[in-house]
C-alpha positions in Angstrom: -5.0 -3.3 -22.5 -4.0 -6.9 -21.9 -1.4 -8.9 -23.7 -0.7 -12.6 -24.2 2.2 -13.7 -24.4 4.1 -17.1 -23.1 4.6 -16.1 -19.2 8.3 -16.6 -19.0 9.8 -13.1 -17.5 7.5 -11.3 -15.4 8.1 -7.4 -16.4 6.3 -5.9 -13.5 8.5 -8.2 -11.3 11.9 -6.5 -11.6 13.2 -3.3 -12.2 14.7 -2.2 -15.2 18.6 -3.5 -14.3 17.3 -6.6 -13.1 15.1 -7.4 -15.9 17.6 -6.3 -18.5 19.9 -9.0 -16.5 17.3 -11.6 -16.7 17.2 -11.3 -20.6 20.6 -11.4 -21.3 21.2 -14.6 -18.9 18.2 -16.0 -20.9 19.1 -15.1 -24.4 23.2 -14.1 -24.2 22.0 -11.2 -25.5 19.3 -8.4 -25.8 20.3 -6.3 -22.7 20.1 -2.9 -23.9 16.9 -3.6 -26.3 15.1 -4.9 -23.2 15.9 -1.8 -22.2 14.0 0.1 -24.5 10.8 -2.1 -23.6 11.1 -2.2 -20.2 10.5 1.7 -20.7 8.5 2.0 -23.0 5.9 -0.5 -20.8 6.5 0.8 -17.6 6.7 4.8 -18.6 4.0 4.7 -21.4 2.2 1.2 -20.5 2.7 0.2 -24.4 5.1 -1.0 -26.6 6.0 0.8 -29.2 7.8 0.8 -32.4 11.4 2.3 -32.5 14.1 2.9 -34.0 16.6 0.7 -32.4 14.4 -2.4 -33.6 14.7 -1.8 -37.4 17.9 -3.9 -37.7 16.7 -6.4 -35.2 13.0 -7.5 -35.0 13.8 -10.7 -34.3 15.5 -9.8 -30.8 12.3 -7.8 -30.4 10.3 -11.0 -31.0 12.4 -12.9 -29.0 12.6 -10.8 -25.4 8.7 -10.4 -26.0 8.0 -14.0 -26.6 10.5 -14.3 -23.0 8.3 -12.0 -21.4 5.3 -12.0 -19.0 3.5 -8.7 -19.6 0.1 -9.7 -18.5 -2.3 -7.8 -16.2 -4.7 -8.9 -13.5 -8.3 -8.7 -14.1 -10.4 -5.4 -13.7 -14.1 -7.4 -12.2 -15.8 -4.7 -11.1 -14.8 -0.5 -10.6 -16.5 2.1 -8.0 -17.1 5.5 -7.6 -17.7 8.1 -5.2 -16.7 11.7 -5.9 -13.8 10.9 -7.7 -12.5 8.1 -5.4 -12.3 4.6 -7.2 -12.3 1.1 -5.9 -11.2 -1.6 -8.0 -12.3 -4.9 -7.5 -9.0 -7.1 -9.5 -8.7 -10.9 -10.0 -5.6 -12.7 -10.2 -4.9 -15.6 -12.0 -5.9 -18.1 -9.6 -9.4 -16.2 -9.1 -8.4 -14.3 -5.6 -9.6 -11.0 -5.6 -8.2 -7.6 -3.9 -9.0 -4.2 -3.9 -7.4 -1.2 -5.1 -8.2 2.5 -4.2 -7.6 5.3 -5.8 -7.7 9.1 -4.2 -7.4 11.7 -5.5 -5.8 14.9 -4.4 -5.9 18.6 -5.3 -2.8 17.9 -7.8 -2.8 14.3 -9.3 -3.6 11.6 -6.7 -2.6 8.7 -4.2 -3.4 5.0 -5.1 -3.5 2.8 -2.2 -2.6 -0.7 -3.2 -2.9 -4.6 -1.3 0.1 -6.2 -0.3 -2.3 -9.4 0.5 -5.5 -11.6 -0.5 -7.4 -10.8 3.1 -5.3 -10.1 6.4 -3.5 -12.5 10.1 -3.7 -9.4 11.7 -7.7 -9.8 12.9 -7.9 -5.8 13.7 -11.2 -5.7 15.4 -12.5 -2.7 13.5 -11.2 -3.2 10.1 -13.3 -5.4 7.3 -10.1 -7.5 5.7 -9.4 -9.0 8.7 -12.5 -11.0 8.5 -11.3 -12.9 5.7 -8.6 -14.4 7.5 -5.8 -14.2 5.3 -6.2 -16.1 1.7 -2.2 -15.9 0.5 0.5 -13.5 -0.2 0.6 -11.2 -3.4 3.4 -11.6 -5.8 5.7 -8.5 -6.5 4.2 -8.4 -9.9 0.5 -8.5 -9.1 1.9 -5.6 -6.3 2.8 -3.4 -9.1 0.0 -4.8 -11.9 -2.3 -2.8 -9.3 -0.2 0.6 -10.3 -0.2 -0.2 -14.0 -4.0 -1.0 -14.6 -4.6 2.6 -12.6 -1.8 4.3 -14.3 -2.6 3.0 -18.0 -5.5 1.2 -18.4 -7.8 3.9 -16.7 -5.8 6.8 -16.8 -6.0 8.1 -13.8 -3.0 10.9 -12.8 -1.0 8.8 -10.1 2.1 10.4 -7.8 1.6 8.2 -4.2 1.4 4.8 -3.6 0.7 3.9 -0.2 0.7 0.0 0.9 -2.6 0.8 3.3 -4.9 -1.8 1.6 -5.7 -4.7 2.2 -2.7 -6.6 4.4 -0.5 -6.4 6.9 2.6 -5.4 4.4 5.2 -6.6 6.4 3.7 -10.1 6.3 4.9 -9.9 3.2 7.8 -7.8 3.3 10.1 -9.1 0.5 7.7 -8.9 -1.8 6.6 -5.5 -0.7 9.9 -4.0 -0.7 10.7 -5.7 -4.1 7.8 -3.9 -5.7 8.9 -0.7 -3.9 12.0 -0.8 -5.7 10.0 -1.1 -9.2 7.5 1.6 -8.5 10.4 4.0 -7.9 12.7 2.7 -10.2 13.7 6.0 -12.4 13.3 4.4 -15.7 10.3 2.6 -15.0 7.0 4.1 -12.7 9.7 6.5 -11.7 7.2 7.4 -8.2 9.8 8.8 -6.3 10.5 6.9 -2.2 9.2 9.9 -0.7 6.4 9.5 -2.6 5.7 5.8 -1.1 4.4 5.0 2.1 4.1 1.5 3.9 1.3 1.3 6.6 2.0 -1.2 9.6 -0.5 -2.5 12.5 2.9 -2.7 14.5 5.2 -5.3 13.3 8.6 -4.0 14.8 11.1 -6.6 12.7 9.7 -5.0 9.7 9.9 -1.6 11.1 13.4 -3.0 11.8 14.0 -3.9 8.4 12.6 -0.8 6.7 15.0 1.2 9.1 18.0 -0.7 7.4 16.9 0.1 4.0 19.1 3.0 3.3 18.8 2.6 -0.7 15.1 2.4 -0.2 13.9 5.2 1.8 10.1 5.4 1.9 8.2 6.4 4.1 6.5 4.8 7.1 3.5 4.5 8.5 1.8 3.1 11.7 -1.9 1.9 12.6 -1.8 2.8 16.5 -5.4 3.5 17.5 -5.0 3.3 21.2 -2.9 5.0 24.3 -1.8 1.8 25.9 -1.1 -1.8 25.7 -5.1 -3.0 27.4 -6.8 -1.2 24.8 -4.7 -1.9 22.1 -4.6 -5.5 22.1 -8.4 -5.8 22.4 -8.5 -3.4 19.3 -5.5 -5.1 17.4 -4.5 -8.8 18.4 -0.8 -7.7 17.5 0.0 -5.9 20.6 0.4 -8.8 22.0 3.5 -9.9 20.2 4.9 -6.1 20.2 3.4 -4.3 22.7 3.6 -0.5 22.7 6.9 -0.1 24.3 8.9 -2.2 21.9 6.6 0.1 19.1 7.7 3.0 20.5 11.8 1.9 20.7 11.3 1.0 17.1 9.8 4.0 15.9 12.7 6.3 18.0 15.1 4.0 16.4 13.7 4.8 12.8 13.9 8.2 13.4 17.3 8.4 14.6 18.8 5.8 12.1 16.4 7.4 9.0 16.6 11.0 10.2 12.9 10.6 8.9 9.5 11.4 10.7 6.6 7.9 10.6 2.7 8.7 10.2 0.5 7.7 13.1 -2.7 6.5 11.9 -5.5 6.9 14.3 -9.0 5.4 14.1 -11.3 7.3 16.5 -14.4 5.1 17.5 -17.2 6.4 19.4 -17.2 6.0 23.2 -13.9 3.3 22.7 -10.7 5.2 21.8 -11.7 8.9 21.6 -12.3 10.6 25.0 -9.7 13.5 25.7 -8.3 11.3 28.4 -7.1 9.1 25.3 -5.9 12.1 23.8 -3.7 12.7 26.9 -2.5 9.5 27.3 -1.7 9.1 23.5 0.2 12.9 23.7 2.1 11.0 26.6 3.5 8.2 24.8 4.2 9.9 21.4 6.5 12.6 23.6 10.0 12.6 22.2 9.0 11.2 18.5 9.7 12.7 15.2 5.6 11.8 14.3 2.9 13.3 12.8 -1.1 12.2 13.9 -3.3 11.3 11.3 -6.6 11.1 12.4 -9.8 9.0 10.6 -12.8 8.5 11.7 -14.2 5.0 12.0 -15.7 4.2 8.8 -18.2 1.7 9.7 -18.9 -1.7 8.1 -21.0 -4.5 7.7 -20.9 -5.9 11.2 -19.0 -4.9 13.8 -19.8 -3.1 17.4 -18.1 0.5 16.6 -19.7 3.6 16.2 -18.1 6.5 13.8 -17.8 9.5 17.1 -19.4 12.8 16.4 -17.6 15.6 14.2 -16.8 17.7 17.3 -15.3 14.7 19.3 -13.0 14.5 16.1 -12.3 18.0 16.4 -11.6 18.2 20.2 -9.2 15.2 20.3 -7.0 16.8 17.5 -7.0 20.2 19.1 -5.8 18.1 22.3 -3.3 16.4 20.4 -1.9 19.8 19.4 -2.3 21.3 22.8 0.3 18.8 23.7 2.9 19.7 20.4 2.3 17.3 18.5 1.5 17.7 14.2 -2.1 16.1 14.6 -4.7 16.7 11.8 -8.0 15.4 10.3 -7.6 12.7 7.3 -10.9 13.7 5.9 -13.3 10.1 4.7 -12.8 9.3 1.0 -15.4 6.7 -0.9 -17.2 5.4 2.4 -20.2 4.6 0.4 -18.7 2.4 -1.7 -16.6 0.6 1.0 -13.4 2.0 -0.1 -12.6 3.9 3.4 -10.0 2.9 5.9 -10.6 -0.6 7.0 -13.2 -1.1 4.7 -11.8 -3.9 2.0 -13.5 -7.0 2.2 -13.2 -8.5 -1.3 -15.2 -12.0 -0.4 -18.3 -10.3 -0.9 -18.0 -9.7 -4.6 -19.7 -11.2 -7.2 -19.4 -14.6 -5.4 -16.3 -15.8 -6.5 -14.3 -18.0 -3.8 -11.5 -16.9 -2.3 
């Protein structure tokens, strides 16, 4: 479903209050009918006929012809087991990819927060684009709405893990939270949103000061100390893992909430139970939980995916120690819709 209309309001942009304000400082009028659209798009991904337009079609005509509700491109779709990848062009021909999981009850879509990635993670695929530009808060959210309606899948997490660093692009990000959980819109509730981080502590900051936004946070360690980490991820070397760690205890106490470790495990690099040790050490004394993923290997790139058992005996180390650790088990590897596997230069030629 795509409509054309003059781009003058972007819907997907704002959340229901703000959008309704945006009308009525356009037109000096229309606030409650915009209302009824805004809901009517963003619960049912049409608009409908109703009621409270049979005296005023004009208005109708009016807000619509004020309103952007147009969609990014759909260029190509994948599937593996019931994990998707959508390959989606924006206006200016960058593309990004969206994932979608599911779950045993409905499903998690992990959306982009950027065209390619700063971050140059050594192990991840995005980062070899370099990054391209920033995402708008509407083409944020256009990712939920193409899932949601135009391919029907049965969506109840979002989590910001694609491609990007989100807090790169943070006010964007957190404006597109604020849609996605907006009640009479998406309606996705905050604890039902998650915002993955390679370690950028002023947005960590930031997300801790968000008390009328509280979702959920997660963090891309992959390493027990500072050496290893920076030759893994580049980033350490602006926020090293002491100043991660004082952000993360301060976003537990100021939050009262626990943050996701993410944990890529390559073979003979990160995984030996001596890492497991020395990453029990530093996590002492955090509200955390361990996710742990096996590399998902790529197109190039020196990393190994480690052995099953490895896996295994590095989680059971982990708990050995107290800590909530468990397997995140590999979703749509084949079609390069893993962890750290979005690369979206390499389709159908278009330039980025």
């Amino acid at each position: 479903m795509r409509f054309f209309m003059t781009a003058q309001i972007p819907i997907l942009a704002y959340t229901c209050s703000a959008y309704c304000k945006a009308i009525r400082e356009r037109l000096g009028r229309g606030e409650q009918h915009a209302a009824i659209l805004y809901r009517q798009f963003c619960q049912k991904g049409a608009l409908k006929d109703d009621p409270a337009f049979n005296n005023a079609p004009l208005l109708r005509e009016e807000i619509c012809n004020n309103t952007n509700f147009s969609q990014m491109q759909v260029v190509e779709e994948l599937s593996d087991e019931g994990t998707t990848k959508f390959c989606l062009s924006t206006e200016d021909n960058k593309l990004i990819e969206t994932v979608f999981i599911p779950m045993k009850k409905r499903g998690t879509l992990c959306v982009s927060s950027q065209v390619g990635c700063t971050q140059g993670c050594a192990f991840c695929e995005t980062a070899k684009m370099g990054l391209i530009r920033n995402l708008t808060t509407e083409e944020i959210v256009s990712q939920l709405f193409i899932a949601k309606f135009e391919k029907n899948l049965p969506i109840n997490n979002v989590v910001f893990m694609g491609m990007g660093e989100p807090f790169d692009n943070i006010e964007h990000v957190l404006a597109a939270a604020r849609v996605i959980s907006d009640p009479k819109g998406f309606a996705i509730g905050c604890n039902h949103i998650t915002i993955s981080t390679s370690g950028m502590v002023p947005g960590i900051e930031r997300l801790s000061k968000e008390q009328e936004l509280p979702i959920n946070l997660a963090l891309s360690l992959n390493a027990p100390n500072d050496a290893m980490r920076t030759r893994l991820m580049p980033i350490t070397k602006r926020y090293n893992m002491e100043s991660l760690k004082a952000a993360i205890a301060n976003y537990n106490q100021v939050t009262g909430r626990e943050v996701m470790i993410a944990y890529v495990l390559l073979a003979d690099v990160n995984d030996s139970l001596d890492n497991a040790d020395a990453l029990a050490d530093y996590l002492q004394g955090l509200n955390v939980r361990v996710n742990l993923i096996a590399y998902n290997p790529g197109k190039r790139g020196p990393f190994k995916r480690p052995l099953d058992e490895t896996v295994e005996s590095f989680k059971k180390s982990l708990q050995s120690h107290g800590l909530q650790a468990l397997v995140r088990p590999s979703r749509g590897e084949r079609i390069d819709a893993g962890c750290g596997q979005l690369s979206s230069k390499r389709h159908l030629g278009l330039k980025n």
